[in-house]
N, C-alpha and C positions, 0 to 999 in steps of 0.2 A: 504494500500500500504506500503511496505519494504522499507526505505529511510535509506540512511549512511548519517549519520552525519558532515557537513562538518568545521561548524561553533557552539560556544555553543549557543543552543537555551532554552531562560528560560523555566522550566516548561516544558522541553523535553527533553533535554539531552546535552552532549557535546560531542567533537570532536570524531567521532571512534563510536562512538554506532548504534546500527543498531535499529531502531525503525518503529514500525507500527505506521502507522499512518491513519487519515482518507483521502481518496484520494484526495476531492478537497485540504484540507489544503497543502497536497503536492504537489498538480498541481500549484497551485494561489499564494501557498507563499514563503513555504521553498525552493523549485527547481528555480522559476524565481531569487530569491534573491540570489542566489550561499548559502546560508543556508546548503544544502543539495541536494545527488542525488540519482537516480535507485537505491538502495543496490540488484545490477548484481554481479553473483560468483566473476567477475575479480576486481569487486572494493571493494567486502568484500576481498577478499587473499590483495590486494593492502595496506588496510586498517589494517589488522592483524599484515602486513607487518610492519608498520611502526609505530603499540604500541607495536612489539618485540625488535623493536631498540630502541625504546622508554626506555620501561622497562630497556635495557641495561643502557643505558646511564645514566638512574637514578642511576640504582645501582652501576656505577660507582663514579658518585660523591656522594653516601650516607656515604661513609667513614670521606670524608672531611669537609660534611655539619654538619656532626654531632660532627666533633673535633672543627667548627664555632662556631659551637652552643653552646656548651661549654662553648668557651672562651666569647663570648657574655652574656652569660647568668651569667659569674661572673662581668664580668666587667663595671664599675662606671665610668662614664664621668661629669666633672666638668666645666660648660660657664659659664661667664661670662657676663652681661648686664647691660643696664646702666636703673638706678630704678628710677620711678616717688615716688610720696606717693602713701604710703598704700601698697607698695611694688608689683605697676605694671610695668610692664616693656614698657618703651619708643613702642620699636619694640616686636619683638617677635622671640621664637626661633623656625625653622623651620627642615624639615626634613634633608632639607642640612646641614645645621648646624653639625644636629645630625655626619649626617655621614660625615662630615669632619673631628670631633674630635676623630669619633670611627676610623676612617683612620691614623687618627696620632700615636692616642694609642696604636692600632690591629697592624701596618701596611701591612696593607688589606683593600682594596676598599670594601667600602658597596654602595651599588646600593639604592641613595635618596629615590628611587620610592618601595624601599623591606620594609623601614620603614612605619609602620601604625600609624600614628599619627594623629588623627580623628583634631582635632584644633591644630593652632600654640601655642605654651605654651607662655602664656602671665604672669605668674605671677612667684615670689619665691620661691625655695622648691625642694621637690626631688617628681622626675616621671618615673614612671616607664613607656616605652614606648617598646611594643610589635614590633619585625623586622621578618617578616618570611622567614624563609631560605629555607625553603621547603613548600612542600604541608602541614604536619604534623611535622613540625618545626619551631616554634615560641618561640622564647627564648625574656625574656626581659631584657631589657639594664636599668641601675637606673641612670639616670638625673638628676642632682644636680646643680640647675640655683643658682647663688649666683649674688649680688647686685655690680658692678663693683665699685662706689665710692658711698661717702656718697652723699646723694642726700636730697633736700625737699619734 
């Protein structure tokens, strides 16, 4: 059976694709769940429809994203924290963090949730932390935690 895509499905596809599929799987699962429906002529043109706007729209902002990306990709932000021994940090520096300071610097809002920061950074030193601006736009920012006062 021919289903459109409505939702990304792992291991199937994401939004906009028209995929075979085996029937019950699209009876039982992906259909009752809004996952997906009938890929009918009007909902494939429906569907075309709106990854032509799509596409627009990206390449409307790929100019900007990529003058972002740039400036992100040189620029060096420096926090601040208060250090235990051995040079942990009390707390930890977070994605908001991040993007507070790259907001002050840039003055330009970076979106907390665009930063990939797998763990909070708990220790001293410079990191480099991946932000992606695009699909295929990942530029990194260099993070330089320094020890806010002398500490035991």
């Amino acid at each position: 059976m021919k289903v459109l895509l409505i939702q990304s499905v792992k291991n199937v596809g994401k939004p906009g694709d028209i995929k075979d599929v085996a029937d019950g799987y699209a009876r039982n699962f992906l259909i009752p769940r809004g996952l997906a429906t009938v890929a009918s002529s009007s909902a494939v043109k429906q569907a075309q429809a709106h990854r032509e706007t799509e596409s627009r729209r990206e390449s409307r902002f790929a100019a900007e994203n990529q003058s972002l990306a740039s400036r992100l990709g040189e620029t060096e932000v420096t926090l601040r924290a208060k250090t235990g021994a051995h040079g942990r940090l009390y707390g930890a520096i977070t994605a908001a963090d991040i993007a507070a300071a790259l907001e002050a610097k840039l003055g330009q809002a970076i979106d907390r949730r665009r930063i990939e920061l797998d763990d909070p950074i708990r220790t001293l030193g410079e990191h480099k932390v991946p932000i992606r601006i695009a699909r295929d736009l990942v530029p990194q920012v260099t993070v330089n935690v320094e020890s806010e006062g002398a500490s035991s």
